[in-house]
C-alpha positions in Angstrom: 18.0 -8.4 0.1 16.4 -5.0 1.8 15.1 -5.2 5.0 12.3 -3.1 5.7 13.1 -2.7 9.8 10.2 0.0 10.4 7.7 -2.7 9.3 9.1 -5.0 11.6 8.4 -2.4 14.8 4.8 -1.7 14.0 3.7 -5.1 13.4 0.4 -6.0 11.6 -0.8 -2.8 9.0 -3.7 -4.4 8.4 -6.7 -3.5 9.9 -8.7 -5.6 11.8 -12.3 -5.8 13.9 -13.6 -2.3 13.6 -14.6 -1.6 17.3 -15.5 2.2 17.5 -16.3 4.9 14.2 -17.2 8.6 14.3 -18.9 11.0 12.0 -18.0 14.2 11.2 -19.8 16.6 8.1 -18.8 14.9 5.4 -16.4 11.9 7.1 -16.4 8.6 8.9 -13.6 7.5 11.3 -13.3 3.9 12.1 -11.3 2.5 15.1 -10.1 -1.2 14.8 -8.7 -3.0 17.5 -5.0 -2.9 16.3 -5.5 0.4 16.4 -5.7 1.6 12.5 -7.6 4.8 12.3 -9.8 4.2 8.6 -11.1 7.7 7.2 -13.6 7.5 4.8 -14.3 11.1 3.0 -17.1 12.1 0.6 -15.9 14.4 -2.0 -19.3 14.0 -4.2 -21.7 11.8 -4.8 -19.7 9.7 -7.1 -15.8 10.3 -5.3 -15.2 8.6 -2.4 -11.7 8.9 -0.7 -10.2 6.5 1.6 -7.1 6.8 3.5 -5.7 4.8 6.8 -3.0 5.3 9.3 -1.4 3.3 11.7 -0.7 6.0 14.1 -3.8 7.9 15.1 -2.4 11.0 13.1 -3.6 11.9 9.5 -0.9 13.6 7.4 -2.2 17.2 6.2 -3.1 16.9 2.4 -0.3 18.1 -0.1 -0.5 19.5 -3.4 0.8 17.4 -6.4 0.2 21.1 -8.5 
């Protein structure tokens, strides 16, 4: 059996109650109260792109070129 022991440090990766957001140009952050950080990004008017962390800190984009 593997045993995922990082999971089992940060707990729940889910988020839960959103309890703060904020906007930026084209970008909305939401803070939930087990403190996932939700980014919601508008490419275009049909592409949205949603991403989450668990750690306050957004990984800068790579390339898959």
């Amino acid at each position: 059996m593997i045993l995922n022991t990082e999971l089992e440090h940060k707990g729940n990766l889910f988020p839960s109650r959103i309890i703060s957001y904020k906007k930026d140009v084209d970008q909305l952050y939401f803070t939930t109260e087990n403190n996932v950080v939700l980014q919601l990004t508008v490419v275009r008017d049909s592409v949205i792109r949603f991403r989450y962390t668990t750690t306050a800190i957004f990984e800068k984009d790579f390339s898959y070129a």
